[in-house]
C-alpha positions in Angstrom: -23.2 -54.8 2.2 -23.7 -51.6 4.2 -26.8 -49.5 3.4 -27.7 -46.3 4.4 -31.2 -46.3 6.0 -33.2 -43.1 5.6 -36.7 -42.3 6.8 -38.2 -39.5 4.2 -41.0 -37.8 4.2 -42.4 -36.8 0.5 -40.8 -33.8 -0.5 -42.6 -30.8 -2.4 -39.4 -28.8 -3.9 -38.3 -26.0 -3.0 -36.4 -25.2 0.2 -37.7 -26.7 3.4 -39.9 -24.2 5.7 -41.6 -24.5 8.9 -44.0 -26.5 7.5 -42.5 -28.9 5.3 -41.5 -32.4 7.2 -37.7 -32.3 7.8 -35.9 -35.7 6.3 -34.6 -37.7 9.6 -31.6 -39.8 9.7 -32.7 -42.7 10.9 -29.3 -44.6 10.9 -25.9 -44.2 8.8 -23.3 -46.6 8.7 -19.6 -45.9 7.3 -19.1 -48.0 4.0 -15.0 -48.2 3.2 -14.1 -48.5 -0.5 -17.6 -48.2 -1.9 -18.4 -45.9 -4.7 -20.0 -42.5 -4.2 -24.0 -42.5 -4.7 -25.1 -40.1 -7.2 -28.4 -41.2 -7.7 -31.7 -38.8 -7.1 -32.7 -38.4 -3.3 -36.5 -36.6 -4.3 -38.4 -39.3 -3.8 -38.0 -43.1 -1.8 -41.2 -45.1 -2.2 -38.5 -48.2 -0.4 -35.6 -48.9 0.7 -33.1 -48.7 -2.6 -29.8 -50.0 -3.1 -27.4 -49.0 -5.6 -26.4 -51.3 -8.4 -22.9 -50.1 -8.0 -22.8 -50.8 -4.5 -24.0 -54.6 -5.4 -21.1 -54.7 -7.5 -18.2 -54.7 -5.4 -16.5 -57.3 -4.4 -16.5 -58.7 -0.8 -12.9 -58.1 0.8 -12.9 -62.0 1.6 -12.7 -62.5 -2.5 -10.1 -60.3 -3.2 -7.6 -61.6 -0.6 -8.3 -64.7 -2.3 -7.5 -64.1 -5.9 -4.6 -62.1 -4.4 -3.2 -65.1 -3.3 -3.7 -67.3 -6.1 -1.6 -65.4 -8.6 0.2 -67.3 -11.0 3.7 -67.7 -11.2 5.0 -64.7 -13.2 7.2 -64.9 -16.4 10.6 -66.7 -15.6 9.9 -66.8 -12.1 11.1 -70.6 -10.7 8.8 -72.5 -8.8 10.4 -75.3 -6.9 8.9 -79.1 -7.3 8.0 -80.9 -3.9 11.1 -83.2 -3.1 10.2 -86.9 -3.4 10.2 -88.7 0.1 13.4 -90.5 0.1 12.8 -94.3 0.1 15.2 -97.2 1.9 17.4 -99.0 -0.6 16.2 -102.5 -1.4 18.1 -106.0 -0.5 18.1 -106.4 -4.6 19.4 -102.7 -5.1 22.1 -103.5 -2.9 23.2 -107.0 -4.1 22.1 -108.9 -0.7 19.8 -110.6 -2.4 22.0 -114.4 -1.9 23.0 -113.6 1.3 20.9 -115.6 3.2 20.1 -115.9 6.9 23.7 -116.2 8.5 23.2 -112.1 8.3 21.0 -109.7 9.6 20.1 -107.3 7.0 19.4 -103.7 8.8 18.3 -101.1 6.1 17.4 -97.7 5.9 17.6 -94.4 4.4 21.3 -93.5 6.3 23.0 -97.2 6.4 22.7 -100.3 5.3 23.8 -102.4 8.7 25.3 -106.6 8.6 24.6 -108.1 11.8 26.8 -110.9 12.9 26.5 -113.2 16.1 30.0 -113.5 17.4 28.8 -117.7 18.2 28.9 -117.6 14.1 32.3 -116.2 13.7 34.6 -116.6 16.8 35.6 -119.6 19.0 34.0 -118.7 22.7 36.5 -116.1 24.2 38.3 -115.9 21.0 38.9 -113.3 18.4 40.3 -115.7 15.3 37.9 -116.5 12.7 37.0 -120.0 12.6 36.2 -121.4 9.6 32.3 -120.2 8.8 33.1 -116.9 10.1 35.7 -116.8 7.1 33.0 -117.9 4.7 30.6 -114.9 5.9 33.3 -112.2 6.1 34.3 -113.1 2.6 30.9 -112.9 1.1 30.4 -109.8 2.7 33.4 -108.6 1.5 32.2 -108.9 -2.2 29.1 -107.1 -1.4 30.8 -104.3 -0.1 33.3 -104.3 -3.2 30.5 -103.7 -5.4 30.8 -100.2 -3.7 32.8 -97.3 -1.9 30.9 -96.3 0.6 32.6 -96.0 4.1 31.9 -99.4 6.2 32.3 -99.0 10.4 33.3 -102.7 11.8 32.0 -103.0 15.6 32.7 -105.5 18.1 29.9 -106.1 20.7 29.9 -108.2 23.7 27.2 -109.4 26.8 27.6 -108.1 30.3 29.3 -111.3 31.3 32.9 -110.1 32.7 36.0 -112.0 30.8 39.7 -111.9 32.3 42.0 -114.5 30.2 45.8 -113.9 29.7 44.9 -112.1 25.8 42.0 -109.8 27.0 41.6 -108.0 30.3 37.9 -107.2 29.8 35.2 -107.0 27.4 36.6 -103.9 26.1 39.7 -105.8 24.8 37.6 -108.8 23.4 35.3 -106.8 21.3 37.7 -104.2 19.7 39.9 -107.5 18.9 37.2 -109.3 17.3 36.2 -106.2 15.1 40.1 -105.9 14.0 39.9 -109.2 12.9 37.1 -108.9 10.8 38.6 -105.6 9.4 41.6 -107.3 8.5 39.7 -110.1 6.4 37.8 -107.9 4.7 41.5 -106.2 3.6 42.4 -109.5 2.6 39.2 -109.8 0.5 39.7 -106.7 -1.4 38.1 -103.9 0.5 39.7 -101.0 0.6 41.7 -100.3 4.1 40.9 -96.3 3.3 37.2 -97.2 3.7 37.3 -99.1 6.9 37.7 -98.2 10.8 37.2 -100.9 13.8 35.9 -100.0 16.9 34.9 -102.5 19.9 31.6 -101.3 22.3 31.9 -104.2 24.8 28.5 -104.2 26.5 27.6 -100.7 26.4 24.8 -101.1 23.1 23.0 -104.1 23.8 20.1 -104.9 21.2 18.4 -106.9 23.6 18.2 -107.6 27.7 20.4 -109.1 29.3 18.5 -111.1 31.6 18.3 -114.1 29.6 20.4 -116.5 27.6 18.8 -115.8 24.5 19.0 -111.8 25.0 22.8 -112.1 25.9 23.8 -114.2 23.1 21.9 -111.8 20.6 24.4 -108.9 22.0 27.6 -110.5 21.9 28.2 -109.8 17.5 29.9 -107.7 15.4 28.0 -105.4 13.3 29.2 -104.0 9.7 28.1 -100.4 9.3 27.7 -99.2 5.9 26.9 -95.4 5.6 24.7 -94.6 2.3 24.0 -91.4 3.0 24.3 -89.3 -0.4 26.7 -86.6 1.9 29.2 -89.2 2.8 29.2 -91.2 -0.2 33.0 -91.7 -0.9 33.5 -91.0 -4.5 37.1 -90.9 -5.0 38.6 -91.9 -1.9 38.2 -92.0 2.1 37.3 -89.3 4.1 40.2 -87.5 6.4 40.9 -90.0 9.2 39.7 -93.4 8.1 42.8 -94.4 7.0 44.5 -94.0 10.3 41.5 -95.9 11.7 42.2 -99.2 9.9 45.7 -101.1 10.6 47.5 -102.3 7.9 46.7 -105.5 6.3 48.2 -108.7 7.5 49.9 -111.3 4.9 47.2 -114.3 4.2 48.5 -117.4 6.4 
């Protein structure tokens, strides 16, 4: 509150003479917004101030209940979006799976780890028997849904030079066919499926041990949940060049 501070001297009426005490501004400060004064200035036995003055509110306030309007008549006010949440094993009909997999979930994929010792003969890319067994219930997870599925073949460091494949690179992109091409045989659509082989290059663990090498060399299934790339009616532009046409059952 700003208050003008004046130091009278009793005044007798009439218009001030030589010998009448002349009122002296003590000090004046500038006060913005506040109402005029119209009060009587003849006598000051203390300093006064005005009930109006008292009255008006601080500056502080009224930003304050500026802000905190309420919404106005048909005006939309959005709801806070709830924080998105990973899909469960249940949700997701992994729940029988069992340890032969690797479940890797989140909020963009839902990922099946494989280690290629559980699926392929050593420097082989032909099922063998309990790699069958896990591609096919695999396959009847991912039937329960169309989402578009990413098969990757993934190798250790070690190099490989047989007659079949040249190099790592020819090993893993082999291995990942073959597991696409089950997974045809086992009902999944070829228009949601691509294979591509990674050799070495995306290791999971080091490769300075036996342990760490054997983690890296396994194919990994890729399912992509995101709500954007859900496939509805059919496969995006692309995936169906990706996967080759299925082979008869032997």
């Amino acid at each position: 509150m700003l208050v003008v501070l004046l130091a009278l001297t009793r005044l007798h009426g009439g218009a001030f003479g030589q010998s009448e005490q002349p009122v002296e501004l003590v000090g004046t400060l500038a006060a913005s917004g506040l109402p005029a004064y119209d009060g009587e200035y003849s006598e000051f036995d203390a300093v006064q101030i005005p009930a109006s003055w008292a009255q008006a509110e601080a500056p502080a306030v009224a930003v304050a209940a500026a802000t905190a309007q309420p919404a106005q008549e048909g005006e939309v006010v959005a709801d806070a979006a709830p924080p998105l949440r990973a899909p469960s094993k249940e949700s997701l009909g992994l729940a029988d799976l069992g340890k032969s997999v690797d479940v890797i979930i989140n909020e963009q994929s839902v990922s099946f780890r494989i280690s290629n010792e559980l699926l392929f003969p050593s420097g082989q890319a032909t099922l063998s028997p309990t790699g069958l067994d896990v591609i096919k219930r695999l396959a009847a997870i991912l039937n329960k849904n169309e989402y578009q599925v990413s098969v990757e073949g993934h190798s250790d460091p070690v190099p490989i030079q047989t007659r079949q494949f040249a190099s790592n690179w020819e090993l893993s992109s082999s291995r990942a066919t073959s597991v696409l091409r089950e997974l045809v045989r086992d009902g999944v659509s070829a228009q949601r499926l691509r294979a591509v082989g990674y050799a070495e290059t995306r290791p999971i663990e080091s490769n300075d041990t036996p342990a760490g090498r054997a983690a890296n060399r396994r194919v990994e299934l890729i399912m992509d949940i995101a709500p954007s790339q859900k496939t509805a009616q059919g496969a995006t532009p692309g995936a169906a060049a990706a996967a080759p046409a299925p082979a008869a059952k032997s």
